[in-house]
C-alpha positions as CSV (number, residue, x, y, z in Angstrom):
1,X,34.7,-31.8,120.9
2,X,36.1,-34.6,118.9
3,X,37.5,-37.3,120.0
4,X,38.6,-40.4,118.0
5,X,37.7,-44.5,118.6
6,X,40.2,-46.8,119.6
7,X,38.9,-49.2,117.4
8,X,38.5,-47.7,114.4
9,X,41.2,-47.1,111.8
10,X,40.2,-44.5,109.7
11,X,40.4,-40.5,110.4
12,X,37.1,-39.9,109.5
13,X,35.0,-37.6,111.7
14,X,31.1,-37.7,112.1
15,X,28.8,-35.2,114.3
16,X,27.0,-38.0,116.0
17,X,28.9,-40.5,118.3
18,X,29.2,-44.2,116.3
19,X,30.4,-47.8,117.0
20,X,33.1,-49.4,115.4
21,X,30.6,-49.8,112.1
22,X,30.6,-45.9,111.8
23,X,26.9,-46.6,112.7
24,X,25.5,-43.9,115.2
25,X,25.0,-44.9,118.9
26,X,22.5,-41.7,119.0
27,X,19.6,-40.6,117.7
28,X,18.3,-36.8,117.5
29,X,15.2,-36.2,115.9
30,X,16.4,-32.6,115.5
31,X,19.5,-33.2,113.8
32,X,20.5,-33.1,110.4
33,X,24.0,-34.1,110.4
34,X,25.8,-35.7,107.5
35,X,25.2,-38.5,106.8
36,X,22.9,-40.1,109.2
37,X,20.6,-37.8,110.1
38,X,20.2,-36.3,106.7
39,X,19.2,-40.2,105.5
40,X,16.8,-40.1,107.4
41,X,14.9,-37.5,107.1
42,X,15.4,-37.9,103.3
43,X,14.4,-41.6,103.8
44,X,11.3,-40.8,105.6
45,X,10.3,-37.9,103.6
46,X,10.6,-40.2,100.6
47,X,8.3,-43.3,102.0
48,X,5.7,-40.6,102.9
49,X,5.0,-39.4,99.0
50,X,5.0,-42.5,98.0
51,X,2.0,-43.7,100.6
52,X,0.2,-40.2,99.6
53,X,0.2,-41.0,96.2
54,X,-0.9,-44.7,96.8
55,X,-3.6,-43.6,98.6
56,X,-4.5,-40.5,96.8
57,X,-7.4,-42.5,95.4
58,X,-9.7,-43.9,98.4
59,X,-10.4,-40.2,99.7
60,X,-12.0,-39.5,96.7
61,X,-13.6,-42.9,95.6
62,X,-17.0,-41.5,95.7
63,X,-16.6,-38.6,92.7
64,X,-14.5,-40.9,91.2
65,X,-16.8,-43.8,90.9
66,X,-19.3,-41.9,89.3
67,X,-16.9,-40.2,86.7
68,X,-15.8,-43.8,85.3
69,X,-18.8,-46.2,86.6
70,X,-16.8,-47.8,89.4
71,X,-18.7,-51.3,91.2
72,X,-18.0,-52.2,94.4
73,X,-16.0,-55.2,93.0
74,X,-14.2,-52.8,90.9
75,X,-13.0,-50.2,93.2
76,X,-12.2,-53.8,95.3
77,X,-9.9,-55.2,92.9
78,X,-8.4,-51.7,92.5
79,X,-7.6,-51.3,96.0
80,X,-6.2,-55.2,96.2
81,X,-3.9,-53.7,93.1
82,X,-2.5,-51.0,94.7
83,X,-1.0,-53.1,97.8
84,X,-0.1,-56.2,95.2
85,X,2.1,-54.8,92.9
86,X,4.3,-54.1,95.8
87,X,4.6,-57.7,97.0
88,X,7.5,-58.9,95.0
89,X,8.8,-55.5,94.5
90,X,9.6,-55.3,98.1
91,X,11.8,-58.3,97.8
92,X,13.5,-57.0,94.7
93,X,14.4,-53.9,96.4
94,X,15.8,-55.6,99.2
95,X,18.5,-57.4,97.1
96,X,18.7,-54.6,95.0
97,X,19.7,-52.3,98.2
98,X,22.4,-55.5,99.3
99,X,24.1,-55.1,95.8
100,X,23.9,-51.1,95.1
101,X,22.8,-49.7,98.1
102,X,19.5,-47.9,98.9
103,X,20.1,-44.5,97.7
104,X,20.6,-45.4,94.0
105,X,17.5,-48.7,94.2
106,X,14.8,-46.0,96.5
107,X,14.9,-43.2,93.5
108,X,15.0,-45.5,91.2
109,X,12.0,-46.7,92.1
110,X,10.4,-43.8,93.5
111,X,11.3,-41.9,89.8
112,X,9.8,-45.5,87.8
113,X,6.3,-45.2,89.6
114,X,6.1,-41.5,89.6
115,X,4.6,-41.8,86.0
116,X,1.9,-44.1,87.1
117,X,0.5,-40.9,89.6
118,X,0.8,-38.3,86.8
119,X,-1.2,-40.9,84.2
120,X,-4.3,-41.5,86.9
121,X,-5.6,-38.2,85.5
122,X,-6.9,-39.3,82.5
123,X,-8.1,-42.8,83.4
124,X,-11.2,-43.3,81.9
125,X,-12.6,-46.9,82.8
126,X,-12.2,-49.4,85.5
127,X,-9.1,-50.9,84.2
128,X,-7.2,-48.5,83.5
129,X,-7.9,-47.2,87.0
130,X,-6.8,-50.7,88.3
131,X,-3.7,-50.5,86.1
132,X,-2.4,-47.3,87.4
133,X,-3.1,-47.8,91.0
134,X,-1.2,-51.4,90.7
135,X,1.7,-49.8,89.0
136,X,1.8,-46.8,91.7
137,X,1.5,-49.4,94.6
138,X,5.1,-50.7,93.4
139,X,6.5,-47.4,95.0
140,X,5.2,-48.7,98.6
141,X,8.3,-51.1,98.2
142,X,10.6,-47.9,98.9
143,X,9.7,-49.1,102.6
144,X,12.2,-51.6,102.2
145,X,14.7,-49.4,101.4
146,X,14.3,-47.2,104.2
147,X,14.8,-49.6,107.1
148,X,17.9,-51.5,105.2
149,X,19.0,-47.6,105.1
150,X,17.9,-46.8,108.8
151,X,19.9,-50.1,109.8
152,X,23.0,-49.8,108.0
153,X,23.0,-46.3,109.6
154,X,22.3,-46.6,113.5
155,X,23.9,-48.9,115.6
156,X,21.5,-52.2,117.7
157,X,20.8,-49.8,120.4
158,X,18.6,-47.1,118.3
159,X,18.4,-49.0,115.0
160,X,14.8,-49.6,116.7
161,X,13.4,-45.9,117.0
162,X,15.2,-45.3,113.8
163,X,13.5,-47.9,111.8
164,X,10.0,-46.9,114.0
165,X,10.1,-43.0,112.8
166,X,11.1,-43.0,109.4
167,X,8.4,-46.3,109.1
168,X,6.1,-44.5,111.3
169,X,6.4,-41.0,109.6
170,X,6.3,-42.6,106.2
171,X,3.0,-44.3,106.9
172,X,1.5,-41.0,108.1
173,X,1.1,-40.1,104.4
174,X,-1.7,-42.4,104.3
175,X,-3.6,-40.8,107.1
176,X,-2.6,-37.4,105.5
177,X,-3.7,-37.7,101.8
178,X,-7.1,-38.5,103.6
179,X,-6.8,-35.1,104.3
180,X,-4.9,-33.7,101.5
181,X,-6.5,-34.7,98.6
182,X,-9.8,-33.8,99.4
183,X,-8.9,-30.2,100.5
184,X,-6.8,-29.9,97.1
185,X,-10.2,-31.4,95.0
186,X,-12.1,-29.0,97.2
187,X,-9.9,-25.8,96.4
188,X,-9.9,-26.9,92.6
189,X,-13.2,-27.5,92.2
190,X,-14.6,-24.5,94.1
191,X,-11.9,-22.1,94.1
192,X,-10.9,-22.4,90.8
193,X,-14.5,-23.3,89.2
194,X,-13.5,-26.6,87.9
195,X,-15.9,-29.4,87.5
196,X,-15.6,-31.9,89.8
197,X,-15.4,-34.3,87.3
198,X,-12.1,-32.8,86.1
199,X,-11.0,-31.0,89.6
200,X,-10.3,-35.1,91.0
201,X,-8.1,-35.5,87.4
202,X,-6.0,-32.4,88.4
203,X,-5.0,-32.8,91.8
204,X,-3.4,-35.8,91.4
205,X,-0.6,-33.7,90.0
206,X,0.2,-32.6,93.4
207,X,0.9,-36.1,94.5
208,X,3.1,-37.0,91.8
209,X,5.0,-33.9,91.6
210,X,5.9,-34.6,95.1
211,X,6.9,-38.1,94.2
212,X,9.2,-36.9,91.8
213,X,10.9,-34.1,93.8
214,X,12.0,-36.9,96.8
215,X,13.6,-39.2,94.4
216,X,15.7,-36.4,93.1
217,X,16.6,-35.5,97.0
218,X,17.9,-38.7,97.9
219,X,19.8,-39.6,94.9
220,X,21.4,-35.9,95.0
221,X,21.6,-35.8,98.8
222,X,21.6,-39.3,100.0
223,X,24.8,-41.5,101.1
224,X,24.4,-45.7,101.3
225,X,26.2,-45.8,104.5
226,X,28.3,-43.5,106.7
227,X,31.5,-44.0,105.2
228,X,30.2,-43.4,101.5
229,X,28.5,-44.9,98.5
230,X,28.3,-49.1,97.6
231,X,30.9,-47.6,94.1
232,X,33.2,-45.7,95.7
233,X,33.5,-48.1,98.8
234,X,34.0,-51.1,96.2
235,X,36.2,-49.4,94.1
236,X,37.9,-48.7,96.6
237,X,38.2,-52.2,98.3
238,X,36.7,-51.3,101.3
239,X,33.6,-53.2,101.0
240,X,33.8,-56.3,99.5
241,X,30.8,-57.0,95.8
242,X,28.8,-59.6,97.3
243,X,27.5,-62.1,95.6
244,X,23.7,-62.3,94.6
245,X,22.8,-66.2,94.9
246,X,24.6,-66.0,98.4
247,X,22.5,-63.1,99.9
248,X,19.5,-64.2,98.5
249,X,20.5,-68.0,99.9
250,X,21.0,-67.2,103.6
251,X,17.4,-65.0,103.3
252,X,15.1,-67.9,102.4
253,X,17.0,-70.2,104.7
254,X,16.6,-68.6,107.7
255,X,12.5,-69.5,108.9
256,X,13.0,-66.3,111.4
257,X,12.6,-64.3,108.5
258,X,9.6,-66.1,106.9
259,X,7.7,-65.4,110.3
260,X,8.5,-62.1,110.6
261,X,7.2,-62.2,107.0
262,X,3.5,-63.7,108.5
263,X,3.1,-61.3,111.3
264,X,4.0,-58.4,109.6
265,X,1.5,-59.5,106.9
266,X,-1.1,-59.5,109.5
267,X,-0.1,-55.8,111.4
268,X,1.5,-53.7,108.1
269,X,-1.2,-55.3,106.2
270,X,-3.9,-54.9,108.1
271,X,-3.2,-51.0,108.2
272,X,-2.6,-51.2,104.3
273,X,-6.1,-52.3,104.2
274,X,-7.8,-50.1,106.4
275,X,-6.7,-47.4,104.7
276,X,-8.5,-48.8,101.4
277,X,-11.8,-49.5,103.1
278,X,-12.4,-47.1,106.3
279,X,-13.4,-44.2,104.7
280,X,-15.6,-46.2,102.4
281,X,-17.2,-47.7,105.3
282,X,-17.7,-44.7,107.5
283,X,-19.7,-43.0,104.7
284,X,-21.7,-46.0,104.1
285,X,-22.6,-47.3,107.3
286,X,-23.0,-44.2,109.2
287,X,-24.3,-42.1,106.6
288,X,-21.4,-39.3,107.4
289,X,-20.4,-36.9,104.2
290,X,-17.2,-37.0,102.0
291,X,-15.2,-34.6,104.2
292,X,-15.9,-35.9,107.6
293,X,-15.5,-39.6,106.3
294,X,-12.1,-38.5,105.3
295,X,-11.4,-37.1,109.0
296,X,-12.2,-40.1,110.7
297,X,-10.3,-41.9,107.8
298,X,-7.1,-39.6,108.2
299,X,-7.3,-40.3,112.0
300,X,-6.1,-44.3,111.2
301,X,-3.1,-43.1,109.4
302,X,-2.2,-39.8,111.6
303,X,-1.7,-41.8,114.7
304,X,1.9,-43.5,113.0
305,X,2.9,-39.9,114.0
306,X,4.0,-41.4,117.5
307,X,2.3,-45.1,117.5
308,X,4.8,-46.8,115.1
309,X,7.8,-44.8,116.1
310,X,6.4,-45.9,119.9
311,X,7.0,-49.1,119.0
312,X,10.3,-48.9,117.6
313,X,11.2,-47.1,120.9
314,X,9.6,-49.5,123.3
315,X,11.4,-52.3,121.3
316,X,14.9,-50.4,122.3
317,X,13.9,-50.1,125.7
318,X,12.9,-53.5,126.5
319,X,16.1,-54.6,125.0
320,X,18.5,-52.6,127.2
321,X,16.9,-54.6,129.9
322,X,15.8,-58.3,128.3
323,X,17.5,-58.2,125.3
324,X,15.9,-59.6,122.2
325,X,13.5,-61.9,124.4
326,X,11.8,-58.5,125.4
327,X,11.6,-57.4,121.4
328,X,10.2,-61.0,121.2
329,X,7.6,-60.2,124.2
330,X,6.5,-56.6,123.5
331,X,5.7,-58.0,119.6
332,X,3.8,-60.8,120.7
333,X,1.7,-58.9,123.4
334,X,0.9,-55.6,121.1
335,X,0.1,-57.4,118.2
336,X,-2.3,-59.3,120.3
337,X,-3.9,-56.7,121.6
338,X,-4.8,-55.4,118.5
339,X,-6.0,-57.9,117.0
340,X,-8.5,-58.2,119.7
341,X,-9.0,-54.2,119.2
342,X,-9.7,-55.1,115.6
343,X,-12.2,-57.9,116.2
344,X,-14.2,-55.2,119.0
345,X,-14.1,-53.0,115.5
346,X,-16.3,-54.6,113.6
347,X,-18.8,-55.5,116.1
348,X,-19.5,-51.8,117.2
349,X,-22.8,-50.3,115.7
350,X,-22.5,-46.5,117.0
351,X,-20.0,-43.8,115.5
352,X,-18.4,-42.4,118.7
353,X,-17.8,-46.1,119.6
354,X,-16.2,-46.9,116.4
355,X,-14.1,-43.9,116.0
356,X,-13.0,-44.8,119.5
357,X,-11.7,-48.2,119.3
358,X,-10.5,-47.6,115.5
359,X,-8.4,-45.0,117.2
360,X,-6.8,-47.3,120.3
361,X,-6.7,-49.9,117.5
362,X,-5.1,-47.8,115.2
363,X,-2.0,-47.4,118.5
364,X,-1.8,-50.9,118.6
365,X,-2.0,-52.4,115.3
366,X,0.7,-49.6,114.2
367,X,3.3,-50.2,117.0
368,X,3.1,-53.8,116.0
369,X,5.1,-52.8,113.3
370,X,7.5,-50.7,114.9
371,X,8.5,-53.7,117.4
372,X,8.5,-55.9,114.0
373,X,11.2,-54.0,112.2
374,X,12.9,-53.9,115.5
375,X,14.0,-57.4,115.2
376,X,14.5,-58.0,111.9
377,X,17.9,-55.9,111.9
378,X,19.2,-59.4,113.9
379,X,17.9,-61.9,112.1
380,X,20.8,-61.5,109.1
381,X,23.6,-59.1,108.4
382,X,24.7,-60.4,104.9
383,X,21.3,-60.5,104.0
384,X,19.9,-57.8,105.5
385,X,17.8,-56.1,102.2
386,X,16.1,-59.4,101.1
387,X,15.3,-60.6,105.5
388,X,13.6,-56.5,104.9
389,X,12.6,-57.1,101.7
390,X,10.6,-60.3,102.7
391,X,9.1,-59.2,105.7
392,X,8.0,-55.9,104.3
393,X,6.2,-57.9,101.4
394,X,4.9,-60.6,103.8
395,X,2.8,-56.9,105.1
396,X,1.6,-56.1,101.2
397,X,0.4,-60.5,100.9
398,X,-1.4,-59.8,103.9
399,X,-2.9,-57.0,102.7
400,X,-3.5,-58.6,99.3
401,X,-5.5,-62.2,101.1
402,X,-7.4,-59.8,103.9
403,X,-9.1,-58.0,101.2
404,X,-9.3,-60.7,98.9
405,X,-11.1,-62.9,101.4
406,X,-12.9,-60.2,103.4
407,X,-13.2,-57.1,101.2
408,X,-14.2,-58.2,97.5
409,X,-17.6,-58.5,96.2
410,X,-20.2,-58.9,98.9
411,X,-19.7,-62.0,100.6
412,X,-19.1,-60.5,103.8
413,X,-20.1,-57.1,105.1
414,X,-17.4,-54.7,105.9
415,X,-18.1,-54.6,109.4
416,X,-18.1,-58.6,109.7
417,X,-14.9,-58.9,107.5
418,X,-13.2,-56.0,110.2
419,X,-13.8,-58.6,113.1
420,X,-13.0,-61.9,110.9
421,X,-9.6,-59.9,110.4
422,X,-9.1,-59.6,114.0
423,X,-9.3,-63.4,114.7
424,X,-6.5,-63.3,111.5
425,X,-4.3,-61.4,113.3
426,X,-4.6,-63.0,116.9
427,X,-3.7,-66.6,115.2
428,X,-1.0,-65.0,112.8
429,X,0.6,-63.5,115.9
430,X,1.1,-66.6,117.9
431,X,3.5,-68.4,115.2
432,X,6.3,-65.1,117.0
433,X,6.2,-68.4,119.4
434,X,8.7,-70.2,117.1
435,X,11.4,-67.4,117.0
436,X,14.6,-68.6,118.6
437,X,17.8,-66.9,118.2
438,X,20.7,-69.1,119.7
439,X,22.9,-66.7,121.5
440,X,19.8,-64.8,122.8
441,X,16.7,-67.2,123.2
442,X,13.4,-67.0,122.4
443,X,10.0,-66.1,124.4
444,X,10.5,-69.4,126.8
445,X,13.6,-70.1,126.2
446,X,17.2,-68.9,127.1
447,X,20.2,-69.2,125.1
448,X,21.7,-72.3,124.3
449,X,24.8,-72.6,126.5
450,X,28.2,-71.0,124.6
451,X,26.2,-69.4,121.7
452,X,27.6,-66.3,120.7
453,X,26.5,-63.9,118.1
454,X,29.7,-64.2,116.1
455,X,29.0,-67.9,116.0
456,X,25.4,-66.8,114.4
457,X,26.3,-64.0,112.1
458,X,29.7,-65.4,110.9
459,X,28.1,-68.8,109.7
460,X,26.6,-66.7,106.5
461,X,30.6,-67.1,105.3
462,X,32.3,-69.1,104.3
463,X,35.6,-70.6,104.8
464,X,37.2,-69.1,101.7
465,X,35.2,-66.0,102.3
466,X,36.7,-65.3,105.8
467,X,40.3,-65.9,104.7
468,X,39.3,-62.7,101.8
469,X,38.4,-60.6,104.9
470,X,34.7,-60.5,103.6
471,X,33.4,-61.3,106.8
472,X,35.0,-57.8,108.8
473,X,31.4,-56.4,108.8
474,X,29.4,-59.2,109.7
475,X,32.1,-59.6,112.4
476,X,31.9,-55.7,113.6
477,X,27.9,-56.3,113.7
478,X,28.1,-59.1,116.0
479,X,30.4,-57.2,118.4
480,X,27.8,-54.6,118.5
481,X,24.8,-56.7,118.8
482,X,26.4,-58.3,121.4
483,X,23.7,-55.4,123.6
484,X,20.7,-57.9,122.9
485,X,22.2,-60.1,125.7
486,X,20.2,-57.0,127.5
487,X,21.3,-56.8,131.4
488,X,19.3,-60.1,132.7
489,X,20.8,-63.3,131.8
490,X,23.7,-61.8,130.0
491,X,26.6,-64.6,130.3
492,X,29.1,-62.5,129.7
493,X,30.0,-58.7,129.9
494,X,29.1,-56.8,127.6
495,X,31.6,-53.8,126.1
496,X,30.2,-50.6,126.5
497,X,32.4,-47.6,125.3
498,X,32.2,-44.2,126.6
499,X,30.2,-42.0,123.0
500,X,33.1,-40.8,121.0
501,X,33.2,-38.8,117.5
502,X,34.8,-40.9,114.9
């Protein structure tokens, strides 16, 4: 049955129930309605070949390294490549999806770097390795566009387990080319007769021709947001041309998203890391072979099937009941945790004890960033790509300085470097302490008295801008997010419409 919104002008119809944004107040996995569903599963289908083909290399470091004479300070540097290139690409795409939307900047991007996976085949020294992991890293900033797509989809209420799954989901692909690409070495190599030499060259084909295949789904199948494409939607005057210097403006002056920026850099970039060293270190301190090195290894990643989304969702949760204070709390107290997981880590000498806590760690460490990305749809709406864009590479700098510091050359052993990142993550996490969001509070303190989101989200405008209309959207978001209030300490009421069918 369809039934229409009072508030919304437009005839339109959609399968899932939405808000006055068109955004959807619903969220089933199942699903593949037009067009938020169908986003994504494209979006999170996308983000997945891209962290397959970043980390196609690790699995198979130890044929590779002898085929091209690899040092430990070189497959280092090569592994600090692959997360680096992403840093400033990450904030690029975010203002690239606030001024053309993330369907046409994602395969863009995802198309660019494609090339990059095809030409690791025939690398034949230690820099040209570095050069094409680098240049394939830059596809990891497709994360970016997949929670600005995921937040311009889903309304406040599920924009959480939205942003959670397709992050969670995407990041299994590096648990699962720790998995892939040894079985596709293995069947090339033995199967086929290759040598192994050349059997590592071929099957990076497979990652890349996946690559390529995802960027052709979401341009083809993809839609920016629920009523259409940034073009058409300009064209036709229904969503104003912003203007770059603004955006990017009211991103860098707001601290909550330089924080964000830290902490993430310290829970997405520790998991970026591990996944460069832990199969590494499994085979070398516990003498296990190539294939069960890359179980254990595949472990870390597999466990974003249901620990980042978990996060998203227990972000959502809290927030029906404490509003943002609880997304504030539940970050804080799980990023903790595992950062004291992580220092246990390195301090454990057997291999059932390691594989243990790497596992509980791996829960912790990855929910962290579903609770992250459930706070930074708030913390702009005019700006919302380059507040995702900075916190996303805050996760790749944090990646870059952990291995820099703890993982190059042979200053530290891996195991000691594993607990030194632990004590990084526990003093990274407590800065959270400085968030503070005037109509909602912070983790001590309540809302300052007569602060109202529209107050907050309208004062990215200005005057001349509001008398244009430019500010409807901004002004439809903070009616919506008006549910972060959550049920305790909420000062005033808080609209809640029955689902409807727009």
């Amino acid at each position: 049955m369809e039934v229409s919104h009072n508030s919304v002008t437009t005839d339109r119809k959609f399968d899932l129930p939405v808000d006055s944004e068109h955004k959807s107040t619903e969220f089933r996995l199942f699903s593949v309605a037009s067009p938020h569903m169908r986003a994504f599963h494209l979006s999170w289908i996308s983000f997945f070949a891209c962290f397959v083909s970043t980390f196609a290399a690790p699995p198979l470091l130890p044929i590779i390294r002898d085929n091209i004479d690899l040092t430990a300070t070189d497959i280092g540097n090569a592994g600090i490549a692959a997360v680096s290139g992403a840093v400033f690409a990450r904030v690029a795409m975010g203002t690239a999806c606030d001024l053309f939307g993330p369907r046409l900047a994602s395969s863009s991007l995802i198309l660019l770097t494609a090339p990059a996976v095809f030409l690791t085949s025939i690398v034949n020294s230690p820099a040209t390795f570095l050069l094409a992991r680098f240049f394939t890293g830059f596809s990891l900033a497709t994360f970016v566009s997949t929670q600005f797509w995921m937040s311009s989809m889903f309304s406040p209420n599920v924009v959480g387990t939205a942003n959670g799954l397709s992050g969670g989901w995407g990041n299994l692909g590096g648990g699962a080319t720790q998995l892939i690409m040894p079985l596709v070495y293995s069947l090339i190599h033995t199967n086929i007769g290759s040598t192994k030499f050349t059997a590592w060259r071929i099957a990076f084909f497979i990652p890349a021709l996946f690559q390529a295949l995802s960027a052709y789904a979401i341009f083809f199948l993809g839609q920016d947001l629920p009523d259409g494409n940034y073009v058409r939607l300009e064209k036709s005057g229904d969503k104003h041309k912003d203007n770059f210097s603004q955006v990017f403006y009211h991103a860098i002056t707001n601290y909550r998203g330089w924080i964000l920026a830290l902490t993430y850099g310290y829970c997405f970039g520790v998991e970026l890391t591990i996944d460069n060293i832990i199969a590494q270190y499994f085979y070398d301190r516990f003498d296990v072979n190539l294939h069960t090195a890359g179980i254990i290894a595949a472990s870390f990643g597999l466990a974003n099937l249901f620990s980042r989304p978990g996060g998203g969702m227990l972000s959502d949760l809290v927030a029906k009941r404490y509003g943002m204070r609880g997304r504030l709390w539940s970050l804080w107290v799980v990023q903790m945790i595992g950062g004291l997981l992580c220092l246990l880590l390195g301090k454990i000498g057997s291999l059932s004890g390691s594989v243990a806590v790497m596992l509980v760690f791996s829960v912790f460490v990855q929910a962290a960033c579903g609770l992250t990305f459930g706070v930074v749809p708030f913390v702009s709406r005019r700006s919302l790509g380059v507040i995702s864009g900075m916190t996303g590479g805050g996760g790749n700098v944090g990646a870059v300085l952990t291995q820099v510091i703890f993982f190059r050359g042979s200053r530290y052993s891996t195991e000691d470097g594993i607990s030194l990142m632990g004590i990084m993550i526990m003093c990274c996490t407590l800065v959270i302490l400085l968030i503070y969001f005037p109509q909602w509070g912070g983790l001590f303190c309540g809302p300052r008295k007569g602060a109202t989101e529209e107050d907050y989200y309208l004062s990215e405008w200005t005057a001349a801008e509001k008398e244009q209309g430019f500010h409807k959207m901004s002004l439809k978001f903070s009616e919506n997010s008006r549910r972060e209030r959550g049920k305790i300490g909420a000062s005033v009421p808080i609209p809640s419409d029955p689902p409807t069918y727009v």
